[in-house]
C-alpha positions as CSV (number, residue, x, y, z in Angstrom):
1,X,0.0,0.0,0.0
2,X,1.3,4.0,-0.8
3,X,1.7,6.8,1.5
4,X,0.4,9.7,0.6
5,X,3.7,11.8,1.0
6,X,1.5,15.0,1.8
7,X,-0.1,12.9,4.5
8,X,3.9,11.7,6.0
9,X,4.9,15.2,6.3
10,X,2.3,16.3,8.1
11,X,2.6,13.6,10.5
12,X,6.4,13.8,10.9
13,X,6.1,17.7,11.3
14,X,3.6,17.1,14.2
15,X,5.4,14.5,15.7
16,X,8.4,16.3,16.1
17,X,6.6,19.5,17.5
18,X,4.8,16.8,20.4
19,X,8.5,15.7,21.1
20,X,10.1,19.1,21.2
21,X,6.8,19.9,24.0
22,X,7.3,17.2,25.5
23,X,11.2,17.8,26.0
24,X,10.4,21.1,27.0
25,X,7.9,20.3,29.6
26,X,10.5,17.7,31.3
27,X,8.8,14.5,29.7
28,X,12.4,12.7,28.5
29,X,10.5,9.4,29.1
30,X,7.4,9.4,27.2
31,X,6.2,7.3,24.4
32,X,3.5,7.7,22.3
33,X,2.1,5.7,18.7
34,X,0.7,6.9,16.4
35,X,-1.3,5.2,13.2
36,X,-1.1,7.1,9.5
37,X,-4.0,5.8,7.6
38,X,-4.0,5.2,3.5
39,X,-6.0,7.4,2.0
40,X,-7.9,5.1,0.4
41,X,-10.2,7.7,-1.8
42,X,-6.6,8.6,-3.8
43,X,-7.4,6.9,-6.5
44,X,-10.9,8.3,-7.0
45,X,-12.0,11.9,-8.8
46,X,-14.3,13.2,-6.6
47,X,-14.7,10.8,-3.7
48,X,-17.7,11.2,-1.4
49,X,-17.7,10.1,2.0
50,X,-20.1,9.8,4.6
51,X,-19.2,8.6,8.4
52,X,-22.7,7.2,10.0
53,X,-23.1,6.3,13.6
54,X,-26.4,5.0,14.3
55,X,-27.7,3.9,17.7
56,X,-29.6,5.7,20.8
57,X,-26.3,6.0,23.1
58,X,-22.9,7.5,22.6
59,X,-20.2,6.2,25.0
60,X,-17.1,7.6,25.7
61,X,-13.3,5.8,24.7
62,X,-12.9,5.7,28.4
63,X,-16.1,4.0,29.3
64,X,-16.1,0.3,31.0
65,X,-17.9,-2.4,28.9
66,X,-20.7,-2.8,31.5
């Protein structure tokens, strides 16, 4: 799969701003990942995209399972 090299910039350039922060702030030790995505509508003219949630509740990253 490519990598859009627009898309690697950008992330590089961010992740070295976080690290110089985080440097600055006294946070030698700190680790963080990070996923770039493929963007998968490259190949297409005029790509259309819609991101549906459907449901009655909305829960939180953070919330348990229960």
């Amino acid at each position: 799969s490519k990598i859009n090299p627009w898309s690697l910039q950008l992330c590089k350039k961010k992740a070295e701003k976080l690290h110089q922060e985080l440097m600055d702030a006294g946070y030698v030790n700190v680790a963080q990942k990070y996923m770039l995505l493929e963007d998968v509508t490259a190949r297409f003219r005029h790509p259309c995209i819609l991101d549906l949630k459907m449901g009655k509740r909305q829960y939180a990253d953070i919330d348990s399972d229960k």
